[in-house]
HTML snippet that shows the backbone in 3Dmol.js (N, CA, C, O; Angstrom):
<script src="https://3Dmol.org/build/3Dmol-min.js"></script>
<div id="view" style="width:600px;height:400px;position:relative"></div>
<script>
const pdb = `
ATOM      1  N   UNK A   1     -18.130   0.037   7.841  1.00  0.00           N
ATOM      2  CA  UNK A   1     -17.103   0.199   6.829  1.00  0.00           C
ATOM      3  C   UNK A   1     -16.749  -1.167   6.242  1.00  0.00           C
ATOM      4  O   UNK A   1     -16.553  -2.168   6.930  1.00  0.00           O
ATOM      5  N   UNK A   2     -16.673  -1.110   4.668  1.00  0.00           N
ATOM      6  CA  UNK A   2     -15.858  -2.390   4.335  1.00  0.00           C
ATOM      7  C   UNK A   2     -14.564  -2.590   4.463  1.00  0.00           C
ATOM      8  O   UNK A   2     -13.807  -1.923   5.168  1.00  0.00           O
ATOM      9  N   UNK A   3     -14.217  -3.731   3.624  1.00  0.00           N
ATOM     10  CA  UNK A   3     -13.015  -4.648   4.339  1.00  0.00           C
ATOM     11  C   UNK A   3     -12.345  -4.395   3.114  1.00  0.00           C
ATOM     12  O   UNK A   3     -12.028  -5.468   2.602  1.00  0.00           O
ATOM     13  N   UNK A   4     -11.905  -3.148   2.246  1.00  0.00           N
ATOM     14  CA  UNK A   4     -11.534  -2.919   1.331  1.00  0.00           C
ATOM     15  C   UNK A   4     -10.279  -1.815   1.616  1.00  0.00           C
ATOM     16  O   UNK A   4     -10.621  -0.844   2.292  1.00  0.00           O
ATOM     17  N   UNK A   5      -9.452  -1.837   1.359  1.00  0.00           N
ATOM     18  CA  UNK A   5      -8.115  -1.158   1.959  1.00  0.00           C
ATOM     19  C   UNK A   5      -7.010  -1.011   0.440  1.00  0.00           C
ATOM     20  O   UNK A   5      -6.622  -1.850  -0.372  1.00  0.00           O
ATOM     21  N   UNK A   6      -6.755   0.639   0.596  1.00  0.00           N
ATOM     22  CA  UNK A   6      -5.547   1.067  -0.001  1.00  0.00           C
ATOM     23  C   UNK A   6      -4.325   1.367   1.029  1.00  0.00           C
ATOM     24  O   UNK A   6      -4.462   1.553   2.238  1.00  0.00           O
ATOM     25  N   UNK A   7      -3.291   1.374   0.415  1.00  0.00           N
ATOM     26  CA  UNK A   7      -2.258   1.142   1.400  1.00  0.00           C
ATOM     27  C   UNK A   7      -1.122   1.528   0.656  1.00  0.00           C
ATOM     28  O   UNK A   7      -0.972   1.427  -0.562  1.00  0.00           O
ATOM     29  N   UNK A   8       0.035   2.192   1.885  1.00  0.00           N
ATOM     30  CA  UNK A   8       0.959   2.310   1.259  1.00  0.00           C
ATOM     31  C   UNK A   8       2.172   2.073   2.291  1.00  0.00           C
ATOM     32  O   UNK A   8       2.209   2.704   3.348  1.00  0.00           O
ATOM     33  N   UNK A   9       3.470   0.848   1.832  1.00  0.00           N
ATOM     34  CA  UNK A   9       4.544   0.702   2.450  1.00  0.00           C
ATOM     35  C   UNK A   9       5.458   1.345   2.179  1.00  0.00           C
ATOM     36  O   UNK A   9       5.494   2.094   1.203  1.00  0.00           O
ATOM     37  N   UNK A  10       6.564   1.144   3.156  1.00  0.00           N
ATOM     38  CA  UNK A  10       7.638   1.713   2.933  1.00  0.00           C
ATOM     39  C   UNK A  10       8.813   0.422   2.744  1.00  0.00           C
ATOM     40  O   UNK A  10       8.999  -0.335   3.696  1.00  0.00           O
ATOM     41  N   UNK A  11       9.579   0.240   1.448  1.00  0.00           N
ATOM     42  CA  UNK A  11      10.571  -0.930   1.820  1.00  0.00           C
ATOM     43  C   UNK A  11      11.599  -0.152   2.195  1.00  0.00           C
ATOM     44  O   UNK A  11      11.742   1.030   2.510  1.00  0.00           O
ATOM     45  N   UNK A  12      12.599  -1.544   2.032  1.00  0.00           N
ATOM     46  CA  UNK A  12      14.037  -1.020   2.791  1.00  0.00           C
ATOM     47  C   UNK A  12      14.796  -0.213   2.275  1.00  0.00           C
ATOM     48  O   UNK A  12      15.667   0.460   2.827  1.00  0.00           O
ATOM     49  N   UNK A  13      14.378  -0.261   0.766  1.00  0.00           N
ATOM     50  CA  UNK A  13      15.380   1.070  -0.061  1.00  0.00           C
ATOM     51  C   UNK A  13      14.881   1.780   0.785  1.00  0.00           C
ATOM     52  O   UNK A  13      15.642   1.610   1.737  1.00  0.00           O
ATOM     53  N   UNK A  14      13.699   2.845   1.278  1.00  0.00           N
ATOM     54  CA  UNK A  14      13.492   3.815   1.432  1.00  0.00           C
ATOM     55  C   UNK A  14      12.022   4.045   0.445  1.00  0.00           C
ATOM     56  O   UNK A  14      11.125   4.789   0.841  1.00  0.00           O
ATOM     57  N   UNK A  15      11.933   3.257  -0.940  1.00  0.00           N
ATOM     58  CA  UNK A  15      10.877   3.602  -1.602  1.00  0.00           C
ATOM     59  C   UNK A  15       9.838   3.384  -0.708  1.00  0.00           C
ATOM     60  O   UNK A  15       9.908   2.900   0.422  1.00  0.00           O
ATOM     61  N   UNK A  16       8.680   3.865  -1.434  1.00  0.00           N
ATOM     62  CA  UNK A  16       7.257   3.396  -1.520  1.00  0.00           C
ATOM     63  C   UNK A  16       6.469   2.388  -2.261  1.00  0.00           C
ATOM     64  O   UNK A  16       6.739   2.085  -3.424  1.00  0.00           O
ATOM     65  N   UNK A  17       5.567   1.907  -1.639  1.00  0.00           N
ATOM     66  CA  UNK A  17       4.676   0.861  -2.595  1.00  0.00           C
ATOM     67  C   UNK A  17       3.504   1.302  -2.445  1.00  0.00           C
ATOM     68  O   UNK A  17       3.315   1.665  -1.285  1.00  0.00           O
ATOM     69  N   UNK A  18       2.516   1.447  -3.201  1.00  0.00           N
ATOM     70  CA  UNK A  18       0.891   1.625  -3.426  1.00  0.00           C
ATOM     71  C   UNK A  18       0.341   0.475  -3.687  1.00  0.00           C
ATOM     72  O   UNK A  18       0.898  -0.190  -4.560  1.00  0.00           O
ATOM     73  N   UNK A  19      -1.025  -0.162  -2.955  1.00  0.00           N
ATOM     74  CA  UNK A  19      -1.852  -1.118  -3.212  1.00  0.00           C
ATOM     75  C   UNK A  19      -2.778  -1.345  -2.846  1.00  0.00           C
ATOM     76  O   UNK A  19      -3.227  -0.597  -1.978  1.00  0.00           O
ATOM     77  N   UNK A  20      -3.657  -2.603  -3.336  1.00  0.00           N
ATOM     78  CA  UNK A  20      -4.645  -2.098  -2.621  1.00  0.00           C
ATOM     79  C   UNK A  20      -5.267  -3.858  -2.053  1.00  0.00           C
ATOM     80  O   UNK A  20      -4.801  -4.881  -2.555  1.00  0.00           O
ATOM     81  N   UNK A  21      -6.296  -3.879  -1.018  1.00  0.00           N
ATOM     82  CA  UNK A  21      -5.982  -5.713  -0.553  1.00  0.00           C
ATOM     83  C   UNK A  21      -7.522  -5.510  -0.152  1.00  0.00           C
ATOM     84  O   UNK A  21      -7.944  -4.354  -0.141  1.00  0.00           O
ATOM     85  N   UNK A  22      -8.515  -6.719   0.227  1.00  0.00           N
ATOM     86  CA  UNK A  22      -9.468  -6.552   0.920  1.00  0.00           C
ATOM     87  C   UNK A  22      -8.783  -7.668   2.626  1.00  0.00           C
ATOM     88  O   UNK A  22      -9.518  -8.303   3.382  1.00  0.00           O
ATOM     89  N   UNK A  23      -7.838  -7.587   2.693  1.00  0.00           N
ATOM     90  CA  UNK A  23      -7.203  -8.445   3.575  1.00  0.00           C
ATOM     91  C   UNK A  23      -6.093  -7.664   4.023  1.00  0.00           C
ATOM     92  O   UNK A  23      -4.947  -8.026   3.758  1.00  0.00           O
ATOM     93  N   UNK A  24      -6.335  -6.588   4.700  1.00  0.00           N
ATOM     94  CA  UNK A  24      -4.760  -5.842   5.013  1.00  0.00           C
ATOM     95  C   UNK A  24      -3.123  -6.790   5.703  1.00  0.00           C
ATOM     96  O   UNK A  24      -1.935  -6.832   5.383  1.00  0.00           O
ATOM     97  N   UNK A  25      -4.108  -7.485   6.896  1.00  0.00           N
ATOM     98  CA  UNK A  25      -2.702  -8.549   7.371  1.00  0.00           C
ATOM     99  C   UNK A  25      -2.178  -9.445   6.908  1.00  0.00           C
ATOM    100  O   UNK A  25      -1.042  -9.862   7.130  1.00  0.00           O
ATOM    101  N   UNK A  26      -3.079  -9.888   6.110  1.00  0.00           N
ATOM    102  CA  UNK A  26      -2.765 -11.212   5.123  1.00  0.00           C
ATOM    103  C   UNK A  26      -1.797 -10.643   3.988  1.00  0.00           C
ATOM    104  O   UNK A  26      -0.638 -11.031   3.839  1.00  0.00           O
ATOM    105  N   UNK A  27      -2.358  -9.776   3.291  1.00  0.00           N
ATOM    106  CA  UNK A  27      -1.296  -8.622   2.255  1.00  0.00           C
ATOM    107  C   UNK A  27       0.213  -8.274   2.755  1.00  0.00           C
ATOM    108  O   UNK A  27       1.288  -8.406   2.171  1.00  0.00           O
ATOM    109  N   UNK A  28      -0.128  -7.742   4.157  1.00  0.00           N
ATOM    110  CA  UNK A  28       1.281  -7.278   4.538  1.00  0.00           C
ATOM    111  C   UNK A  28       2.123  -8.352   4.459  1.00  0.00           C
ATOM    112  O   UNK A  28       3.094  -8.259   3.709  1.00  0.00           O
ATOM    113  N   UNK A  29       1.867  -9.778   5.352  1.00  0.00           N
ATOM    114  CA  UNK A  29       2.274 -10.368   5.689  1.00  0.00           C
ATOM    115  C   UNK A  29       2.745 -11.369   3.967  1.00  0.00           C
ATOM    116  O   UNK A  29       3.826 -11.944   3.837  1.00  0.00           O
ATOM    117  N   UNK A  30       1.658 -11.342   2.877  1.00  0.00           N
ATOM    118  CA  UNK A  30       2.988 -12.162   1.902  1.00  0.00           C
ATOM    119  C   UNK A  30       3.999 -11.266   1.232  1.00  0.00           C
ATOM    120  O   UNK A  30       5.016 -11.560   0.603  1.00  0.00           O
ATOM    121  N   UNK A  31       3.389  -9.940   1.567  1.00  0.00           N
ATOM    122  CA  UNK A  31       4.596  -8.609   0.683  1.00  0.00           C
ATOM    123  C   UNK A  31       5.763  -9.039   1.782  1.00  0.00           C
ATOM    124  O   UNK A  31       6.849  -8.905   1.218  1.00  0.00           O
ATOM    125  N   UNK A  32       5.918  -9.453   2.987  1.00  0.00           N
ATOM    126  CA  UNK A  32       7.324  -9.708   3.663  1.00  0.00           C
ATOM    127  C   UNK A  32       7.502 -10.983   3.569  1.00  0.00           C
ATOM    128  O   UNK A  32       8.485 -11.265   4.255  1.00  0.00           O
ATOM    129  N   UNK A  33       7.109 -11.808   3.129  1.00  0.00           N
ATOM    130  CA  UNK A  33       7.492 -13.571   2.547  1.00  0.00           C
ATOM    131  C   UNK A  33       7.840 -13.452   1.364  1.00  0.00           C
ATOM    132  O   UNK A  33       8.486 -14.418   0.959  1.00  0.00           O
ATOM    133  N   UNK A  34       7.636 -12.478   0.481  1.00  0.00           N
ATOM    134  CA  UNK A  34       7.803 -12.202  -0.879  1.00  0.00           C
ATOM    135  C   UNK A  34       7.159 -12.725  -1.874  1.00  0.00           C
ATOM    136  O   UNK A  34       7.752 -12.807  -2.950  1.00  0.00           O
ATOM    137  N   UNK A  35       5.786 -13.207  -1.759  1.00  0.00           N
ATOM    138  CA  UNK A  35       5.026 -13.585  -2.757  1.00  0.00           C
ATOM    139  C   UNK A  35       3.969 -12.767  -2.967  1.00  0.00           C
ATOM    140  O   UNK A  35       3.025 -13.313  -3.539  1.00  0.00           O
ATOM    141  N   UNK A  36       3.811 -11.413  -2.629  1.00  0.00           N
ATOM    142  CA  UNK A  36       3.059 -10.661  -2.839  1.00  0.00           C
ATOM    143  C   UNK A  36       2.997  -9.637  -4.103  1.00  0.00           C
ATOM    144  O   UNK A  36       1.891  -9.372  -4.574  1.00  0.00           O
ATOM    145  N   UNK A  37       4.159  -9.065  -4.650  1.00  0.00           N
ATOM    146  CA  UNK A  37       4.624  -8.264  -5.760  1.00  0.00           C
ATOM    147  C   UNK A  37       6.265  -8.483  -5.854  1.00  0.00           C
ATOM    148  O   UNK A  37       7.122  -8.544  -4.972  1.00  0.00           O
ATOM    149  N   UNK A  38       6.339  -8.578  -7.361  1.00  0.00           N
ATOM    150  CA  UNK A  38       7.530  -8.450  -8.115  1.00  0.00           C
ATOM    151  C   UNK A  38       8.300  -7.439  -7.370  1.00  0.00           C
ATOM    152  O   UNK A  38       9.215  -7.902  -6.690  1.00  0.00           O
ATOM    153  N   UNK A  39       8.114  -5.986  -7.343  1.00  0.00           N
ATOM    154  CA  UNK A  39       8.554  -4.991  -6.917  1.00  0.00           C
ATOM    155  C   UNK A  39       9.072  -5.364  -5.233  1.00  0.00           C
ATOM    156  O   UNK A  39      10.282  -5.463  -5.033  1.00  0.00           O
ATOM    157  N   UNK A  40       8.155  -5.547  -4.141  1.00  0.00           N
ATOM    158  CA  UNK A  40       8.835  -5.650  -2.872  1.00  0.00           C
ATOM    159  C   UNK A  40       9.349  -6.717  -2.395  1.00  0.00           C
ATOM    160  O   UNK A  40       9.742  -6.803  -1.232  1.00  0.00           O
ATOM    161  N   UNK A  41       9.410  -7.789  -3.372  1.00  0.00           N
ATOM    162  CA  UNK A  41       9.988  -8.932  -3.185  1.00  0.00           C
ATOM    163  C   UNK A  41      11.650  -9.050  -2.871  1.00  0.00           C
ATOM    164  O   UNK A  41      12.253  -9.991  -2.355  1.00  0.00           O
ATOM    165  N   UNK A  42      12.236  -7.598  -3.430  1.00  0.00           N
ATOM    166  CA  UNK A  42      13.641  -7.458  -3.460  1.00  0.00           C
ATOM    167  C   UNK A  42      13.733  -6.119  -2.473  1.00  0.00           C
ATOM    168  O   UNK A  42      14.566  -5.214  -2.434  1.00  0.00           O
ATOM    169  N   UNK A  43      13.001  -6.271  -1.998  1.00  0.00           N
ATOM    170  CA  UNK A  43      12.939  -4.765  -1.120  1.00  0.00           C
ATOM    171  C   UNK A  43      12.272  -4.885   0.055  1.00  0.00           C
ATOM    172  O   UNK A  43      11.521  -4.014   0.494  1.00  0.00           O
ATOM    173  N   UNK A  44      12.630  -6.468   0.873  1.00  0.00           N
ATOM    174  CA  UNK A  44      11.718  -6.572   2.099  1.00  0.00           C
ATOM    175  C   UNK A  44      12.778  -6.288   3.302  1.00  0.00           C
ATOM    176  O   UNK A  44      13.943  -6.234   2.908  1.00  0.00           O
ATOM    177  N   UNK A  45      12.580  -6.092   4.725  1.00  0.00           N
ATOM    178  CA  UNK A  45      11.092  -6.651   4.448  1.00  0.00           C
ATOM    179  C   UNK A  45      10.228  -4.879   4.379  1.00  0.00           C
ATOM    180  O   UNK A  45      10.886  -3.841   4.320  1.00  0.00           O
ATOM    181  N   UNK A  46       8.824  -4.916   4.404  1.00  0.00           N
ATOM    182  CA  UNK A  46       8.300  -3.678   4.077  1.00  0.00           C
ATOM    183  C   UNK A  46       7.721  -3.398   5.663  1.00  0.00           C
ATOM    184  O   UNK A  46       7.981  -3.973   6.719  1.00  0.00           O
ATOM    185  N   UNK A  47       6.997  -2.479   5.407  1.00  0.00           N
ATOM    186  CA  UNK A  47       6.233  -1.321   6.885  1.00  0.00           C
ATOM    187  C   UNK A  47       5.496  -0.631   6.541  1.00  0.00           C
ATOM    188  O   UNK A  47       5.721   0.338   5.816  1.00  0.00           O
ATOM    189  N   UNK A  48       4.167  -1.052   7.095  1.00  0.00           N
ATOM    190  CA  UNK A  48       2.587  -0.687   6.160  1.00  0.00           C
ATOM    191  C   UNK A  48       3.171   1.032   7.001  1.00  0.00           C
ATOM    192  O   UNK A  48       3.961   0.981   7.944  1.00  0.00           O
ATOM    193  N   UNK A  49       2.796   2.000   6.629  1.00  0.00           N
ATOM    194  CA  UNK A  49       3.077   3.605   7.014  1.00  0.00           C
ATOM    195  C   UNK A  49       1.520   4.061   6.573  1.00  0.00           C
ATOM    196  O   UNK A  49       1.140   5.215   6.772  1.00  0.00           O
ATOM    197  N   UNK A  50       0.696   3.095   5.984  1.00  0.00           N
ATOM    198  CA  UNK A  50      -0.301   4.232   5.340  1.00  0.00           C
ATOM    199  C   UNK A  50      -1.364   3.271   5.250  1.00  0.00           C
ATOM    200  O   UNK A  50      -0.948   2.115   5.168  1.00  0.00           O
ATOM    201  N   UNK A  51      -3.320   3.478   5.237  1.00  0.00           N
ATOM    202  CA  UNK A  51      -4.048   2.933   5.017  1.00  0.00           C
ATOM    203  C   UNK A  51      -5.201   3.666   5.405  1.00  0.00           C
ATOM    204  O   UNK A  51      -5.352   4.347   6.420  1.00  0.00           O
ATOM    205  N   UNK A  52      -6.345   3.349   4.066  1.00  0.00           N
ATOM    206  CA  UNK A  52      -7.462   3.862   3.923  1.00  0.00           C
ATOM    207  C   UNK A  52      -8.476   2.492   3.500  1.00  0.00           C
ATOM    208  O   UNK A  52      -8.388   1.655   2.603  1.00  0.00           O
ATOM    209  N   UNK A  53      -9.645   2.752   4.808  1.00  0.00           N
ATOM    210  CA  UNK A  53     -10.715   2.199   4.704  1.00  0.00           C
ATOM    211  C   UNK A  53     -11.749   2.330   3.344  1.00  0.00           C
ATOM    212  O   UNK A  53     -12.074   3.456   2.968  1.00  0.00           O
ATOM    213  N   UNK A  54     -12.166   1.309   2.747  1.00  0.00           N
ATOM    214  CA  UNK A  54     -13.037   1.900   1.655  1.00  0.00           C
ATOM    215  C   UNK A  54     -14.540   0.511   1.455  1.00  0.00           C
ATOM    216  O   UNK A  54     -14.202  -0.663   1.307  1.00  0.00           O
ATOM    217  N   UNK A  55     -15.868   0.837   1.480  1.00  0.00           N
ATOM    218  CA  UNK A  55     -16.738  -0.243   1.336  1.00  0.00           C
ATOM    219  C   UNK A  55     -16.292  -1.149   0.143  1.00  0.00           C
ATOM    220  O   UNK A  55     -15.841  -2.292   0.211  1.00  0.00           O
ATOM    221  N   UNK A  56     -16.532  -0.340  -1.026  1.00  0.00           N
ATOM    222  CA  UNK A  56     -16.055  -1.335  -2.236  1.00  0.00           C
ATOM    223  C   UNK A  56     -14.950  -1.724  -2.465  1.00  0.00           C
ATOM    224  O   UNK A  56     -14.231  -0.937  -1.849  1.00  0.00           O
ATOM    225  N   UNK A  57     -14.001  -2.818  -3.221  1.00  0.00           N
ATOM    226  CA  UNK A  57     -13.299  -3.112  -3.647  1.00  0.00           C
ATOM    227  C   UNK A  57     -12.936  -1.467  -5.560  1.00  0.00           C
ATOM    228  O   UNK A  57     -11.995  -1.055  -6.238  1.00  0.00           O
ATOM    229  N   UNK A  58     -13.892  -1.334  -5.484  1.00  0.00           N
ATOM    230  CA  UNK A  58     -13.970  -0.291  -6.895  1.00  0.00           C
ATOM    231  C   UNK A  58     -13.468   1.011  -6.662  1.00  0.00           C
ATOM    232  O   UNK A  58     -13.004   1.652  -7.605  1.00  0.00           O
ATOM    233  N   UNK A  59     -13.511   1.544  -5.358  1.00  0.00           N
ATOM    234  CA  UNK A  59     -13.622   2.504  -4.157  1.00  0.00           C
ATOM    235  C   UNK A  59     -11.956   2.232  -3.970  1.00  0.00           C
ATOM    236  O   UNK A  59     -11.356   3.068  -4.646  1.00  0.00           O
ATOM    237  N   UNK A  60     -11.333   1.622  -3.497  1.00  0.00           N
ATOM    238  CA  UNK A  60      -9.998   0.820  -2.879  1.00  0.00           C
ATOM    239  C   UNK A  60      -9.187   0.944  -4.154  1.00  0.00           C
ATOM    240  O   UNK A  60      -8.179   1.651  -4.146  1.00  0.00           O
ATOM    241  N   UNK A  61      -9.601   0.235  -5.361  1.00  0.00           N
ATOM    242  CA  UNK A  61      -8.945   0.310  -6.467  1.00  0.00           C
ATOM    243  C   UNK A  61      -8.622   1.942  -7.183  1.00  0.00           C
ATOM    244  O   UNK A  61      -7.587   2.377  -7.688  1.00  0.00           O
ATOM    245  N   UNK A  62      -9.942   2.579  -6.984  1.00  0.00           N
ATOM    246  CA  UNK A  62     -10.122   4.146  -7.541  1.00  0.00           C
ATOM    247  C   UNK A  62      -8.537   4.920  -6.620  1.00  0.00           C
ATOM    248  O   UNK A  62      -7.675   5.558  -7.223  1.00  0.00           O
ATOM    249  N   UNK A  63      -8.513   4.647  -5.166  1.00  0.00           N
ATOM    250  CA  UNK A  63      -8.170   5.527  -4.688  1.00  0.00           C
ATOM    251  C   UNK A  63      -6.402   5.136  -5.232  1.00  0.00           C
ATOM    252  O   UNK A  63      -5.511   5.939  -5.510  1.00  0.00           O
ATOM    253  N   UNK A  64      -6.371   3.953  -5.238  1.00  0.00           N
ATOM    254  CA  UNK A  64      -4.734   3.370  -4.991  1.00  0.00           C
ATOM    255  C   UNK A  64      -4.028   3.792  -6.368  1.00  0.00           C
ATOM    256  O   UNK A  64      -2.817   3.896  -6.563  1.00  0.00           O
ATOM    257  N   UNK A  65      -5.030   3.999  -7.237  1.00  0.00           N
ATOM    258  CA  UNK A  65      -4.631   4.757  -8.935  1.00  0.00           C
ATOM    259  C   UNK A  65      -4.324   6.581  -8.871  1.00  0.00           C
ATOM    260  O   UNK A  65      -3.582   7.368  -9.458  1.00  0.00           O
ATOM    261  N   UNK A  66      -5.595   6.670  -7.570  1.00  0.00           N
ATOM    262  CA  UNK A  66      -5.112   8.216  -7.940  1.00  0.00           C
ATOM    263  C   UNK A  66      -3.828   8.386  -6.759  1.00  0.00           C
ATOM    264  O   UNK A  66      -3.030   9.275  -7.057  1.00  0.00           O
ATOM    265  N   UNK A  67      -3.614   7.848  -5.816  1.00  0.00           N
ATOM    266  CA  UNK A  67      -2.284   7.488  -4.733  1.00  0.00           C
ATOM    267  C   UNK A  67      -1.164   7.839  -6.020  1.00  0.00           C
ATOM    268  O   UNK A  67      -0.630   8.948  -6.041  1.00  0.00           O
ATOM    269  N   UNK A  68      -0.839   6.753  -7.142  1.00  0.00           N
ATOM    270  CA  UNK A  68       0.282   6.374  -7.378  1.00  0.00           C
ATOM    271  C   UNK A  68       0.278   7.328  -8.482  1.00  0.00           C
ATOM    272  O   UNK A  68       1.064   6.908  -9.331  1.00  0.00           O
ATOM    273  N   UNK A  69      -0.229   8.365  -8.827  1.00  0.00           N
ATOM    274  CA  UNK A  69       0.153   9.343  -9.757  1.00  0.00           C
ATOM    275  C   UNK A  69       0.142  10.755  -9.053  1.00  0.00           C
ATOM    276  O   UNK A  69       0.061  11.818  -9.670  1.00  0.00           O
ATOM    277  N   UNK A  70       0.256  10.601  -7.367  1.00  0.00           N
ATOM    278  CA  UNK A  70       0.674  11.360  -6.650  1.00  0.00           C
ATOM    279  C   UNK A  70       2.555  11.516  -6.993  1.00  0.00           C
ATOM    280  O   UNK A  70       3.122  10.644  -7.651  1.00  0.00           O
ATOM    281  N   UNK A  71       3.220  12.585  -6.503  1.00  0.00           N
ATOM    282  CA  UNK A  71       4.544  12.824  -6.567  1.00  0.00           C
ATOM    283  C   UNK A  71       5.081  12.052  -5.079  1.00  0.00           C
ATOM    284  O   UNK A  71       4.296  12.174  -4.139  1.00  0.00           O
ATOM    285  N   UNK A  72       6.155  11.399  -4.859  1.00  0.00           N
ATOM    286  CA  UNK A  72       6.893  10.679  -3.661  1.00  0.00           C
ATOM    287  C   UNK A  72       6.367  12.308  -3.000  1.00  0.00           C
ATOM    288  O   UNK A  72       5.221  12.239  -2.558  1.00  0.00           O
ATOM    289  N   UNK A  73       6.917  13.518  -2.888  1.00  0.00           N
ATOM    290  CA  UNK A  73       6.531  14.821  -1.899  1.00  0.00           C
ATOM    291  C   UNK A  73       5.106  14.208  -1.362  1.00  0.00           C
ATOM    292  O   UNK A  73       4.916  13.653  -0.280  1.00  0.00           O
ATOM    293  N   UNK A  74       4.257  14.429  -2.296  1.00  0.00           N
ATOM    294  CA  UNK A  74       2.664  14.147  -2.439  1.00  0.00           C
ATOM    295  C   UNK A  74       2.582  12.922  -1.175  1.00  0.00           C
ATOM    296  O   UNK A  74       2.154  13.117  -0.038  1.00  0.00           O
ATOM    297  N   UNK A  75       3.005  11.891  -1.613  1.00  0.00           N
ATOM    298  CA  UNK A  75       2.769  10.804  -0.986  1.00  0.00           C
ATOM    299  C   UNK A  75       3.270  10.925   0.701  1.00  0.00           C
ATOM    300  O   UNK A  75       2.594  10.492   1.634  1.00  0.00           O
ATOM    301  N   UNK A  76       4.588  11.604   0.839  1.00  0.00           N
ATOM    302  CA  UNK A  76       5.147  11.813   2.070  1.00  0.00           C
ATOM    303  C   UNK A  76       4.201  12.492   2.800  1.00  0.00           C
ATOM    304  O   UNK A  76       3.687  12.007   3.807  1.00  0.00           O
ATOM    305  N   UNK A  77       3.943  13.544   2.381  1.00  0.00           N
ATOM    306  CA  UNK A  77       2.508  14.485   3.329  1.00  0.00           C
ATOM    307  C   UNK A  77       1.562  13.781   3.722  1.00  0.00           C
ATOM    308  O   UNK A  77       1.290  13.745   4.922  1.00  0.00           O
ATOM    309  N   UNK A  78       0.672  12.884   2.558  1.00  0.00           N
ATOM    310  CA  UNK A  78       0.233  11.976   2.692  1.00  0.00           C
ATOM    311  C   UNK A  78       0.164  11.202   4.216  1.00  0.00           C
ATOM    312  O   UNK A  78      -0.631  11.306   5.150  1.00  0.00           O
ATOM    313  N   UNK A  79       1.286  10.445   4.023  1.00  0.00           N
ATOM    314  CA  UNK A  79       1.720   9.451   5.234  1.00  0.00           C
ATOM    315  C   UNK A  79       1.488  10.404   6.552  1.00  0.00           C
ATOM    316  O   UNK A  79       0.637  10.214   7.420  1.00  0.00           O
ATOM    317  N   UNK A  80       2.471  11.503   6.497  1.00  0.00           N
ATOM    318  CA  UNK A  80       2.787  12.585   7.618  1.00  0.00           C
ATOM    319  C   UNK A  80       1.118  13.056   8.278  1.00  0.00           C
ATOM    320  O   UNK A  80       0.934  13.411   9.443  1.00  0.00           O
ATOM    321  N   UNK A  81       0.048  12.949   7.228  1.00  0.00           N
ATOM    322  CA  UNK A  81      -0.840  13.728   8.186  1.00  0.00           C
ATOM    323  C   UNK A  81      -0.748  13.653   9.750  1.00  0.00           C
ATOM    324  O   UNK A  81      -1.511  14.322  10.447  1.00  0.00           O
TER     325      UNK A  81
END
`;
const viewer = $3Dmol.createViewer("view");
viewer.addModel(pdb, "pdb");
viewer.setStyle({}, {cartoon: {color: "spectrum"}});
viewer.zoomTo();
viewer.render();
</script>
């Protein structure tokens, strides 16, 4: 398997974040320093809840687009499997 990863946190509001990293710990770890996204920078720190293995980076990107036009319901099941 590649080193290509979609992902999804949970910040402290309660929201969700969708993304996608070929570096999952390295990712997590600047989304809670706050140099990772605009969005969880005010919403740390975060809690990876979700992640999918993918070979390509194209694969990783495909999935994290169709993730975020999932409904929050959508996404919760998601997590819950």
């Amino acid at each position: 398997m590649g080193n290509n990863y979609t992902y999804i946190l949970k910040c402290s509001d309660g929201s969700l974040y969708c993304g996608w990293t070929n570096n999952l710990e390295k990712r997590l770890a600047a989304h809670n320093s706050g140099t990772a996204s605009k969005y969880t920078r005010t919403r740390r720190p975060v809690e990876l809840v979700y992640y999918e293995q993918f070979e390509t980076k194209q694969e990783a990107m495909s999935r994290e687009y169709h993730i975020k036009k999932l409904t929050r319901e959508e996404k919760l099941k998601l997590i819950n499997k």
